[in-house]
N, CA, C and O atoms as CSV, one atom per row, in Angstrom:
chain,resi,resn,atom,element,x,y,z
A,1,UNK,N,N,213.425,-95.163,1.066
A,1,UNK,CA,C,212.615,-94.280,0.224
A,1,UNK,C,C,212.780,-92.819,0.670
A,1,UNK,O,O,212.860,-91.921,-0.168
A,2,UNK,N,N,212.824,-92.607,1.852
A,2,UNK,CA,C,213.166,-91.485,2.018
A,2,UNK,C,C,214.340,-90.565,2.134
A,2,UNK,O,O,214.454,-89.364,2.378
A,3,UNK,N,N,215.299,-91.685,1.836
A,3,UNK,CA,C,216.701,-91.218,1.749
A,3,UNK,C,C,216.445,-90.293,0.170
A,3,UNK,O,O,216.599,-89.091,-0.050
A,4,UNK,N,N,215.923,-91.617,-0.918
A,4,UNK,CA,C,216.020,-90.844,-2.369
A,4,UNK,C,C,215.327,-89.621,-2.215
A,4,UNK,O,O,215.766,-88.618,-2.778
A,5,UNK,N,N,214.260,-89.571,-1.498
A,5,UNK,CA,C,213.334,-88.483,-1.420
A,5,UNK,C,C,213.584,-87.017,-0.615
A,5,UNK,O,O,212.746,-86.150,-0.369
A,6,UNK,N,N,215.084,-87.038,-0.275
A,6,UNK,CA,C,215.741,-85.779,0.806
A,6,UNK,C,C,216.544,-85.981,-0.445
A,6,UNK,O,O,216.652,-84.911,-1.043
A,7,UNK,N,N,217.240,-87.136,-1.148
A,7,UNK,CA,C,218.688,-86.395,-2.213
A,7,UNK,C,C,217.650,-85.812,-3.184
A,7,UNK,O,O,218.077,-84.687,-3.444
A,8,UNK,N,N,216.759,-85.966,-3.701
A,8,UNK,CA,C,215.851,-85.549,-4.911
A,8,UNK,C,C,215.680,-83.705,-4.341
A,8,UNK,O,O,215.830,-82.765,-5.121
A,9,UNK,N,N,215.398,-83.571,-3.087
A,9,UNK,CA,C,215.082,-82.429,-3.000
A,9,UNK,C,C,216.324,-81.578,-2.557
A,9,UNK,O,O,216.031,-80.387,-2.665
A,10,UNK,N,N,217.475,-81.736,-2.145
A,10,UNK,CA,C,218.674,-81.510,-2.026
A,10,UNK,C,C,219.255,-81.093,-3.409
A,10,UNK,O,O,219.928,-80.078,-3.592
A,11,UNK,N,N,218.857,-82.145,-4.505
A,11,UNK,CA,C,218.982,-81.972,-5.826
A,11,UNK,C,C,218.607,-80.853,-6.296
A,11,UNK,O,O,219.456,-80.141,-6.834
A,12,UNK,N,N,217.436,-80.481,-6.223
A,12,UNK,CA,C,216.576,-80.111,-6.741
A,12,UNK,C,C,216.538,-78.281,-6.310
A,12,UNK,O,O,216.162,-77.326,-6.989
A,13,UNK,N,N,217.123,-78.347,-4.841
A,13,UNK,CA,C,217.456,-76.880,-4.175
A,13,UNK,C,C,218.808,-76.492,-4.638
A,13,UNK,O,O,219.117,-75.325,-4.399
A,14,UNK,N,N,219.835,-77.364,-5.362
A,14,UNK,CA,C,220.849,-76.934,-5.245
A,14,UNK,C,C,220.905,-76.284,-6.714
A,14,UNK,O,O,221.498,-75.244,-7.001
A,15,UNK,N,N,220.106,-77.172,-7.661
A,15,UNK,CA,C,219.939,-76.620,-8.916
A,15,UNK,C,C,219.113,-74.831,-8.912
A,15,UNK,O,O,219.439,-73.728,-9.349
A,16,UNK,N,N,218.084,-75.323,-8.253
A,16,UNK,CA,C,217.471,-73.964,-8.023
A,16,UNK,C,C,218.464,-72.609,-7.479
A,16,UNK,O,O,218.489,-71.527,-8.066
A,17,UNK,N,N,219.127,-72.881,-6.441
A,17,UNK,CA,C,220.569,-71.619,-6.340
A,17,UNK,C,C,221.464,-71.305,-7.308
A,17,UNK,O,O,222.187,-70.308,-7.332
A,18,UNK,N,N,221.392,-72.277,-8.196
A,18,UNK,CA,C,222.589,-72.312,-8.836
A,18,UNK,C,C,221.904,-71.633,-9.951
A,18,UNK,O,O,222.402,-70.652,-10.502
A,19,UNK,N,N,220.975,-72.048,-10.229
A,19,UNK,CA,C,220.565,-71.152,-11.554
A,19,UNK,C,C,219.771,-69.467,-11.545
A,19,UNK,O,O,219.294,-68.868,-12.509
A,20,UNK,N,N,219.861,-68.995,-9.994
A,20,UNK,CA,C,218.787,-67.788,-9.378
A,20,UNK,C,C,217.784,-67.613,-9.157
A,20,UNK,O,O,217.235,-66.543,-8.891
A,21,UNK,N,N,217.250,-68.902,-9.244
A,21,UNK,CA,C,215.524,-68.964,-9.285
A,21,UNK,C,C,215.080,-68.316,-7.929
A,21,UNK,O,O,213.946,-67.841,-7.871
A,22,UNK,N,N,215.949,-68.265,-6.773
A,22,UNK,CA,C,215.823,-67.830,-5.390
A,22,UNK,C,C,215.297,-65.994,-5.854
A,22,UNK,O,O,214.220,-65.456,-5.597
A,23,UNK,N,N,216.494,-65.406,-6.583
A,23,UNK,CA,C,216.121,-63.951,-6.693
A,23,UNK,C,C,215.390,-63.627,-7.366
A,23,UNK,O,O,214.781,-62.619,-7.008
A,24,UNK,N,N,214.995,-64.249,-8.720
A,24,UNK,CA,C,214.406,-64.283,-9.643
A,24,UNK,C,C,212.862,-64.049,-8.857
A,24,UNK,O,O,212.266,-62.974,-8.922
A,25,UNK,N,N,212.276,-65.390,-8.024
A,25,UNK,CA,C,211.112,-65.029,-7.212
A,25,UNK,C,C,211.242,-64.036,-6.426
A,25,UNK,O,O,210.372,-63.167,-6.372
A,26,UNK,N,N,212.290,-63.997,-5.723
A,26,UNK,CA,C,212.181,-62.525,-4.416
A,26,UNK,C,C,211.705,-61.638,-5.586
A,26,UNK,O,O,210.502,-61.386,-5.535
A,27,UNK,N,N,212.514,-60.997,-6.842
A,27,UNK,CA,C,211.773,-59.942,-7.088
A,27,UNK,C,C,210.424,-59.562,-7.948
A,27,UNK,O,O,209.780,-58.513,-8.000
A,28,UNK,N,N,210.248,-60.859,-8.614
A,28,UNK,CA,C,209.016,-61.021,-8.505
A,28,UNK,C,C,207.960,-61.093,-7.546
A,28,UNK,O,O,206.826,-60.946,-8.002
A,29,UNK,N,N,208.053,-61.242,-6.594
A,29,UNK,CA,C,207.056,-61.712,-5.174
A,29,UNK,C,C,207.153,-59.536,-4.594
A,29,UNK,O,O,206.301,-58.770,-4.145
A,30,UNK,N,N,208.493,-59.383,-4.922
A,30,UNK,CA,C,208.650,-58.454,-4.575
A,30,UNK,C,C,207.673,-56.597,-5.338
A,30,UNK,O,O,207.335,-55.596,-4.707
A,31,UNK,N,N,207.556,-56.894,-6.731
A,31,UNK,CA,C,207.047,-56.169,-7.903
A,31,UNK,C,C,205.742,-56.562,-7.408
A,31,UNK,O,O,205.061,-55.555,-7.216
A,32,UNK,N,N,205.111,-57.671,-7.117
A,32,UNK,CA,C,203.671,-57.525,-7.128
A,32,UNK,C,C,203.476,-57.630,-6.032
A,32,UNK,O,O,202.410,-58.234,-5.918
A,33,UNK,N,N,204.090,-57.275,-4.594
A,33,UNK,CA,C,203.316,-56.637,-3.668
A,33,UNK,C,C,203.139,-55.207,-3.749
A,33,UNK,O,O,202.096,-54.796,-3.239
A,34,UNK,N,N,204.347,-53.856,-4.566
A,34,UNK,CA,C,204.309,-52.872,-5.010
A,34,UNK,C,C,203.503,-52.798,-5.937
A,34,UNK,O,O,202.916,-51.724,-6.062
A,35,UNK,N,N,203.245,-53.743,-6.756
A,35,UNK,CA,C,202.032,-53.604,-7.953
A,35,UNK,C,C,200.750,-53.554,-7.347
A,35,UNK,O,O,199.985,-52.706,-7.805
A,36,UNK,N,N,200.248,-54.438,-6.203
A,36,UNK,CA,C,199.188,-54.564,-5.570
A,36,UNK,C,C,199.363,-53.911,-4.636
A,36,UNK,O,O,198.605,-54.300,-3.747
A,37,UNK,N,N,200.206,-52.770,-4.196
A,37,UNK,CA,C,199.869,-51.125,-3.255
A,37,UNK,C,C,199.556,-50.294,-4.390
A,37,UNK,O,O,199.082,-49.243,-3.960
A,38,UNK,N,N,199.604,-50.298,-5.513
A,38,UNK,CA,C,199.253,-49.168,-6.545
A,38,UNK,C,C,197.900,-49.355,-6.685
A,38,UNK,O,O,197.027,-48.564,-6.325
A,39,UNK,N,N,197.761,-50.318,-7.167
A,39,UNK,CA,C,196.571,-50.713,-7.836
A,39,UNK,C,C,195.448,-50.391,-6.383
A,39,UNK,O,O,194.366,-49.860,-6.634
A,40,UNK,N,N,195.740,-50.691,-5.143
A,40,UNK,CA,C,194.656,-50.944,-4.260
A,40,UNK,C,C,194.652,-49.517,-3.876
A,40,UNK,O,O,193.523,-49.238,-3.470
A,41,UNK,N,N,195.564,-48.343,-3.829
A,41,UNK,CA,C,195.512,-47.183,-3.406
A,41,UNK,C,C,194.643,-46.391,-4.581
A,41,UNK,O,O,193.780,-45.542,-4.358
A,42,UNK,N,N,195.069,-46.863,-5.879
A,42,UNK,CA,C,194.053,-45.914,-6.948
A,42,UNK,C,C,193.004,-46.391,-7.150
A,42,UNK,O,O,192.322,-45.759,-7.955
A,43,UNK,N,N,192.475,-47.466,-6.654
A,43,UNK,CA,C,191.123,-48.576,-6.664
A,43,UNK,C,C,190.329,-47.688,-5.305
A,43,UNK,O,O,189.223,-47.229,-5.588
A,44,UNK,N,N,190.759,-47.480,-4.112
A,44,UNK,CA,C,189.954,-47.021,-3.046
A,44,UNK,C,C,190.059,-45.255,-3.469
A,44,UNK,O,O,189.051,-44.625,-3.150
A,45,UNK,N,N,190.989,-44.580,-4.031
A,45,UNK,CA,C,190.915,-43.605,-4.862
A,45,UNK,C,C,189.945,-43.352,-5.559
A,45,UNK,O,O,189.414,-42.283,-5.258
A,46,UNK,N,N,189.184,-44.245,-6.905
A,46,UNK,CA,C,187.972,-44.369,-7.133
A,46,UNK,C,C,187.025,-44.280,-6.493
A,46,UNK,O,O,186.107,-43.537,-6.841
A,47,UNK,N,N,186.977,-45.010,-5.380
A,47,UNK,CA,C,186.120,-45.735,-4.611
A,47,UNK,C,C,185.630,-43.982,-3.842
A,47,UNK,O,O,184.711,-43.165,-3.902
A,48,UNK,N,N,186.551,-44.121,-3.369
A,48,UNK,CA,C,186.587,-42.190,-2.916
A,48,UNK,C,C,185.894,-41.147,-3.891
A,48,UNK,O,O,184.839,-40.566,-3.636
A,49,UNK,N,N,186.270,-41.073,-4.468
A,49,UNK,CA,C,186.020,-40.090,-5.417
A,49,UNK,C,C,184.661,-40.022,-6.196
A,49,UNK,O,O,184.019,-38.974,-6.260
A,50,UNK,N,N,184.259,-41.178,-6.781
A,50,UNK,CA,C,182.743,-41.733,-7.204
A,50,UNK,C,C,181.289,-41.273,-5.694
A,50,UNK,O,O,181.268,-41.447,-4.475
A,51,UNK,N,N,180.399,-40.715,-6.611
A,51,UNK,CA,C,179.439,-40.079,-5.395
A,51,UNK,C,C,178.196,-41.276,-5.972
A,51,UNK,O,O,177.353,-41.327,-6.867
A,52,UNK,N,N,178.610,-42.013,-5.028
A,52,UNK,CA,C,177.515,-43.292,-5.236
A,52,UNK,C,C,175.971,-43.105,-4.920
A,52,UNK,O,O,175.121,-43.854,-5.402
A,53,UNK,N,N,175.660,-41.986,-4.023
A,53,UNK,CA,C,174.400,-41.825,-3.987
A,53,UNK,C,C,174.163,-41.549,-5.297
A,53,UNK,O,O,174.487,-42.659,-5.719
A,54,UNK,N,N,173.849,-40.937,-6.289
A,54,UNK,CA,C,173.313,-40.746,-7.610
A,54,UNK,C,C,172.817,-41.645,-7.873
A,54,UNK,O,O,173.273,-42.746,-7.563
A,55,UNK,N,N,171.572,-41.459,-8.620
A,55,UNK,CA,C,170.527,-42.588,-8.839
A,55,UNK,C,C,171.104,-43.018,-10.161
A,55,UNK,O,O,170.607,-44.130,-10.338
A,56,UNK,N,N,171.941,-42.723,-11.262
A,56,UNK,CA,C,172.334,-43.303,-12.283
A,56,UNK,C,C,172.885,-44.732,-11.254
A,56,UNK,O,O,172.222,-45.744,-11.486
A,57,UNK,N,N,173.610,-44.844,-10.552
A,57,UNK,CA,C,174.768,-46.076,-9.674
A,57,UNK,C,C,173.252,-47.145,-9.732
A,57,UNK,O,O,173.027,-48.255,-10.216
A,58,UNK,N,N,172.400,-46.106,-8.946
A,58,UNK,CA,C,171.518,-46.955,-8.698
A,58,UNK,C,C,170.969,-48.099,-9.348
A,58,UNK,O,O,170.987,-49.242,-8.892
A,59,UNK,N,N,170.295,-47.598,-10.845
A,59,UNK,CA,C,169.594,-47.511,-11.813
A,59,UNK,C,C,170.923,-48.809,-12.299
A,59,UNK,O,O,170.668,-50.008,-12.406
A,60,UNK,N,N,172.064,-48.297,-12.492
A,60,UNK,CA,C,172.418,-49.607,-13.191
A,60,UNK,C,C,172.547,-50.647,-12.206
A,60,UNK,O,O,172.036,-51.722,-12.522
A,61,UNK,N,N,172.993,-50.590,-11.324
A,61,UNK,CA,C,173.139,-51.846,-10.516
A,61,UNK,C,C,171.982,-52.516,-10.408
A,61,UNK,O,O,172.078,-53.731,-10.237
A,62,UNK,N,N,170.613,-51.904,-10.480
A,62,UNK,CA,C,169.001,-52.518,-10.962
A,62,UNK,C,C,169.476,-53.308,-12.023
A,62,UNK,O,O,169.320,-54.494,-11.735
A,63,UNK,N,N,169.978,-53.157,-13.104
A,63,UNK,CA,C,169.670,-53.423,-14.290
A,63,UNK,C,C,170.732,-54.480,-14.294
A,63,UNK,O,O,170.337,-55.213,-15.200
A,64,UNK,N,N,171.703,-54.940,-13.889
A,64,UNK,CA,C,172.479,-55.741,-13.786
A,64,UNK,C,C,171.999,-56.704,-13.003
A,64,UNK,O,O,172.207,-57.904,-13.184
A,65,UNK,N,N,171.243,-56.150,-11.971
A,65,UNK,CA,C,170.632,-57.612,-10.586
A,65,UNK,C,C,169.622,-58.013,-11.581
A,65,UNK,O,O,169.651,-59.210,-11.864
A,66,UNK,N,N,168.790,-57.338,-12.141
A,66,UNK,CA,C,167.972,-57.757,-12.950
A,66,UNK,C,C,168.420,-58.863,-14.368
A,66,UNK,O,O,167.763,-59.860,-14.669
A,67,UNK,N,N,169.208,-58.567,-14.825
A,67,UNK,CA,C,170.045,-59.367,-15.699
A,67,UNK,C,C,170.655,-60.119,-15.398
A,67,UNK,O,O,170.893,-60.912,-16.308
A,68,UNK,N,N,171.209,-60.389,-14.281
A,68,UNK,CA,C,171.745,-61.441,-13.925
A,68,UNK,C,C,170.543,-62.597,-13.290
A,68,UNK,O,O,170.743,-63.812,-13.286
A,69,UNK,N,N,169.379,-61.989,-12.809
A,69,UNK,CA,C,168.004,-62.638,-12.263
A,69,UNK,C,C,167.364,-63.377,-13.176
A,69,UNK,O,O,167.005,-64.506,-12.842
A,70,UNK,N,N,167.103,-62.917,-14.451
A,70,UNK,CA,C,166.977,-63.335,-15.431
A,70,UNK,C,C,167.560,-64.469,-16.387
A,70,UNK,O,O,166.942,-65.289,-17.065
A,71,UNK,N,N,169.060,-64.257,-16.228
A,71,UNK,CA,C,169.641,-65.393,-17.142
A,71,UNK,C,C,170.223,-66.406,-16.348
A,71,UNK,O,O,170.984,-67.279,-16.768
A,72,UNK,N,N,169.772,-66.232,-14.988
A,72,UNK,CA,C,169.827,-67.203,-13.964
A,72,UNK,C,C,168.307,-68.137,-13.889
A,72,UNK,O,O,168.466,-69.304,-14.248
A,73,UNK,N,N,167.021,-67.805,-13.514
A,73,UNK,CA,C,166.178,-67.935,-14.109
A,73,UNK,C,C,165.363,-68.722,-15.278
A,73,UNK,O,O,164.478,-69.574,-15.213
A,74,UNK,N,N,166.117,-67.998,-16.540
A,74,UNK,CA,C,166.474,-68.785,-17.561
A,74,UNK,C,C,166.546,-69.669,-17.966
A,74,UNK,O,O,165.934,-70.208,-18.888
A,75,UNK,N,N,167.896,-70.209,-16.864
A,75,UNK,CA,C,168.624,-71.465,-17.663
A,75,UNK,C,C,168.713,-72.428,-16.325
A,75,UNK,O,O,169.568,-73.267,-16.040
A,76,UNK,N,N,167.854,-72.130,-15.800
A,76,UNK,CA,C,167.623,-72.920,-14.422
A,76,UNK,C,C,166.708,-73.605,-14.850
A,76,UNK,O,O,165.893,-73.384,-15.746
A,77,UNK,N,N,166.959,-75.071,-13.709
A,77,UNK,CA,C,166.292,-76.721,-13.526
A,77,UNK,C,C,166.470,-77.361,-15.209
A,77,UNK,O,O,167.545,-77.421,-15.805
A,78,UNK,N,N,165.133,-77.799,-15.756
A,78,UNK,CA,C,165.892,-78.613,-16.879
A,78,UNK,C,C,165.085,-77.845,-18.265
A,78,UNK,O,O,163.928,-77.963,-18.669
A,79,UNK,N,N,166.182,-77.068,-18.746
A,79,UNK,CA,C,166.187,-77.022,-20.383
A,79,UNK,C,C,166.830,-76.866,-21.403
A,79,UNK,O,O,167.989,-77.260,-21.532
A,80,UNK,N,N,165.942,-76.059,-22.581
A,80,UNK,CA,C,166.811,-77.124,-23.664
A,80,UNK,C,C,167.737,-75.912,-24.278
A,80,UNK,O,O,167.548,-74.716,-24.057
A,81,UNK,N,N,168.740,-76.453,-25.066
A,81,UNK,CA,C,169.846,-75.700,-25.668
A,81,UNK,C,C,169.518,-74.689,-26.040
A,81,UNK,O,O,170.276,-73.751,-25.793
A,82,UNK,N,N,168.115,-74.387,-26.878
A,82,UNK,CA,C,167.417,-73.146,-27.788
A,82,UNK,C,C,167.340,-72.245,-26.505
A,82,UNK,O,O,167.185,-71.052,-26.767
A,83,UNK,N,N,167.388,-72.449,-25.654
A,83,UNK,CA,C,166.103,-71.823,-24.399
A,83,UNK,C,C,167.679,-70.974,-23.876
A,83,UNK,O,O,167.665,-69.769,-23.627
A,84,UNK,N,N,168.690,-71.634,-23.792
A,84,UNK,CA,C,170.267,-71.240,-23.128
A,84,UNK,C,C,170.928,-70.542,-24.443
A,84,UNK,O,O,171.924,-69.830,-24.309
A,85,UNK,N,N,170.372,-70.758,-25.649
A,85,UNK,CA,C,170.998,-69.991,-26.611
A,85,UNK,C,C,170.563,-68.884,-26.720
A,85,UNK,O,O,171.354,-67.964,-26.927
A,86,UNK,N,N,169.111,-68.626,-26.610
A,86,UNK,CA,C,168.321,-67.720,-26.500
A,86,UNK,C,C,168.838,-66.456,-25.851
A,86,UNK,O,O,168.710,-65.334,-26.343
A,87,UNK,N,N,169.482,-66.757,-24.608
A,87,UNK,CA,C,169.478,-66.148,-23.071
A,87,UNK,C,C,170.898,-65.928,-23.547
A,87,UNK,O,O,171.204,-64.737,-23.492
A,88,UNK,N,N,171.539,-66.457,-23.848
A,88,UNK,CA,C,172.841,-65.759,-24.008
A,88,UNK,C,C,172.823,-64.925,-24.843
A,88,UNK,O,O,173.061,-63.799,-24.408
A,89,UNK,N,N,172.559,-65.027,-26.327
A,89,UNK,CA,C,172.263,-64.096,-27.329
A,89,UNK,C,C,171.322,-62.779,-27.000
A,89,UNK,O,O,171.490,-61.699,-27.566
A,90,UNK,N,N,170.253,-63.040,-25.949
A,90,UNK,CA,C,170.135,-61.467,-25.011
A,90,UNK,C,C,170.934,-60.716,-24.662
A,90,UNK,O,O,171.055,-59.507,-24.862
A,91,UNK,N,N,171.780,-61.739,-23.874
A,91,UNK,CA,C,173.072,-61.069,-22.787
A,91,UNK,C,C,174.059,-60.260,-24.068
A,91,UNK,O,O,174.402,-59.088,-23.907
A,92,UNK,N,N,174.404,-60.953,-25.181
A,92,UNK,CA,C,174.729,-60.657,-25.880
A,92,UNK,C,C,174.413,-59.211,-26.596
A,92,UNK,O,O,175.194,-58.266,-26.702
A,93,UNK,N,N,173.179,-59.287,-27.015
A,93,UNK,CA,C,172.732,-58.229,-27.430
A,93,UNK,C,C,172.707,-57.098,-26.420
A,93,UNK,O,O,172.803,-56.013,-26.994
A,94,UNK,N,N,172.614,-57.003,-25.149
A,94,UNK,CA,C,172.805,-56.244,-24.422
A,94,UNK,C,C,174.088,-55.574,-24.451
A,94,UNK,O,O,174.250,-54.359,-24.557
A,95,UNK,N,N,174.954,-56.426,-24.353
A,95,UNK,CA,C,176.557,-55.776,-24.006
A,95,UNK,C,C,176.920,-55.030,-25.457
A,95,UNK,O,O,177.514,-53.952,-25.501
A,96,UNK,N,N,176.369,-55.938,-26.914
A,96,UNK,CA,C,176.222,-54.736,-27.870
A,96,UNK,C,C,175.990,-53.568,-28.009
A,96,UNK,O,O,176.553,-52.800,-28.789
A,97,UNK,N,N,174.538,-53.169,-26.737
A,97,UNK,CA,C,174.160,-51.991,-26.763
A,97,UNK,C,C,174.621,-51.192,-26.039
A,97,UNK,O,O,174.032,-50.117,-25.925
A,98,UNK,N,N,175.934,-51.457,-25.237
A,98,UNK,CA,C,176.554,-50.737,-24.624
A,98,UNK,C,C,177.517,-49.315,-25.116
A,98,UNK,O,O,177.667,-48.355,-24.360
A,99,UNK,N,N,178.094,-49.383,-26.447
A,99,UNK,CA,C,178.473,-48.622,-27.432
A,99,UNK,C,C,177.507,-47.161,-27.548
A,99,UNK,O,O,177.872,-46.034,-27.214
A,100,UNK,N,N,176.134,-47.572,-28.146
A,100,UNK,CA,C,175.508,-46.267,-28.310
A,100,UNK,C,C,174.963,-46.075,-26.786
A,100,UNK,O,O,174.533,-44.928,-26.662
A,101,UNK,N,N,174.838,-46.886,-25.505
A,101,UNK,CA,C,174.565,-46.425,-24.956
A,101,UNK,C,C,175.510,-45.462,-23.943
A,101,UNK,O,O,175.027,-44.581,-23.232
A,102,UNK,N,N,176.634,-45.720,-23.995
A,102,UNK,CA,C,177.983,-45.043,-23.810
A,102,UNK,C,C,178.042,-43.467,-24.547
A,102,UNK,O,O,178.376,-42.466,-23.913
A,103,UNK,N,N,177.753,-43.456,-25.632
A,103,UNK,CA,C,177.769,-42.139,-26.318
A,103,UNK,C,C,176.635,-41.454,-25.798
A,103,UNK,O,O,176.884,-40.514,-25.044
A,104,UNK,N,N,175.250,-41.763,-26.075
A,104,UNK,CA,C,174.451,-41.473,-24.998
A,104,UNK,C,C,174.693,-40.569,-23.688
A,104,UNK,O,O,174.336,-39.429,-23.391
A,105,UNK,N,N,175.603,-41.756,-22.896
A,105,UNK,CA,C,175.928,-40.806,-21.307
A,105,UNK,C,C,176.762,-40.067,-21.559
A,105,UNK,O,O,176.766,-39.173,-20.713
A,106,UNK,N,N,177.820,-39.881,-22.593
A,106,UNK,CA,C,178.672,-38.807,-22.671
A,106,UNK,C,C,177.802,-37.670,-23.102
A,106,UNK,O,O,178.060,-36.600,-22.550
A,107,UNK,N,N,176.816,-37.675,-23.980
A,107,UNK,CA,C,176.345,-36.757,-24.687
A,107,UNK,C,C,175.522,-35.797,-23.329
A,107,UNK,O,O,175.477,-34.578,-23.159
A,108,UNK,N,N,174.916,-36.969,-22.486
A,108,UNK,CA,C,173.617,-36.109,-21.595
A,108,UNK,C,C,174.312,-36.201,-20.243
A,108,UNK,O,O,173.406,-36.137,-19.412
A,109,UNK,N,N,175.465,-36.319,-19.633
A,109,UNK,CA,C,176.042,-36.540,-19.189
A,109,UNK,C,C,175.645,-35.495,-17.536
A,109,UNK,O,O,175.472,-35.912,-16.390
A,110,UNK,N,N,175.620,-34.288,-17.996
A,110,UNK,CA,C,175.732,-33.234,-17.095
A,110,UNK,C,C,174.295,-33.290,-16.941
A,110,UNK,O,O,174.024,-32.485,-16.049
A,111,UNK,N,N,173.182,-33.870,-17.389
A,111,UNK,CA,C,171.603,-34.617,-16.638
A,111,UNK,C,C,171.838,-35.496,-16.104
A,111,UNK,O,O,170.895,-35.482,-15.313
A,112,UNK,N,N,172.747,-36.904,-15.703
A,112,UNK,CA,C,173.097,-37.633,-15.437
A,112,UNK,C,C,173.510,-37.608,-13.860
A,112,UNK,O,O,172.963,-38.038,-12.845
A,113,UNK,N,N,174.737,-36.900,-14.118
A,113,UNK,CA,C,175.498,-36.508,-12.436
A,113,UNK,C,C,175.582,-35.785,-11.926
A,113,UNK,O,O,175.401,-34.876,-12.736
A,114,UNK,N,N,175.827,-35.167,-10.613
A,114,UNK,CA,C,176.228,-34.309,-10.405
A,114,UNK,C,C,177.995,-34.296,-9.328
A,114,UNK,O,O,178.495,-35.168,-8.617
A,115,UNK,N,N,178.406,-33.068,-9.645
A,115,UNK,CA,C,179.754,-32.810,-9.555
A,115,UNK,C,C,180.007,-33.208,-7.753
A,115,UNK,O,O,179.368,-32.459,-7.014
A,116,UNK,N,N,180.655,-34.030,-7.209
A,116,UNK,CA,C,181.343,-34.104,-5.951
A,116,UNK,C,C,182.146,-33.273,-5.097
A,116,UNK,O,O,183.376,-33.276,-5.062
A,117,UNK,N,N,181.329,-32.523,-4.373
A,117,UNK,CA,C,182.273,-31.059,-4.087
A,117,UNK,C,C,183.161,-31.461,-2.547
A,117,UNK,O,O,183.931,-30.641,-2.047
């Protein structure tokens, strides 16, 4: 059994060279470790740049622990479908109101933050 089971993979490596699958991954493996130095240098870039003391950061991250407290809450121990339909169709309606509330912060924006010197 283990004879078939070394030619199967002998098989199986020789096809793989033969067709490039070897380089094919190197430069794939290769693109997304350069993809994931971009991404993590302009991610802590953000991270930098954002002045997290401001009570807006604050204020939403309230409102998210709170929302997530809630539709946890919710739909916890035993109930019924109306009660989980309910709670989603909140969540729902919430992320709707994200639109005018978006125009909103653009509009009052400069009450909102202040500049990171």
């Amino acid at each position: 059994m283990e004879k078939i089971r070394q030619a199967f993979a002998e098989a199986h490596n020789e096809v793989m060279h033969a067709i490039g699958v070897e380089e094919i991954v190197r430069q794939f493996q290769a693109n997304m470790e350069d993809g994931f130095a971009v991404w993590k240098d302009t991610f802590f870039a953000f991270i930098d740049a954002v002045d997290w003391s401001e009570p807006f950061f604050k204020w939403l991250a309230v409102f998210h622990l709170l929302v997530l407290l809630c539709s946890v809450y919710a739909t916890s121990g035993n109930v019924s479908d109306t009660r989980i339909f309910a709670t989603l169709f909140v969540v729902i309606f919430l992320a709707a109101c994200m639109l005018p509330l978006n125009y909103l912060g653009i509009q009052y924006n400069h009450l909102l933050f202040r500049e990171k010197m």
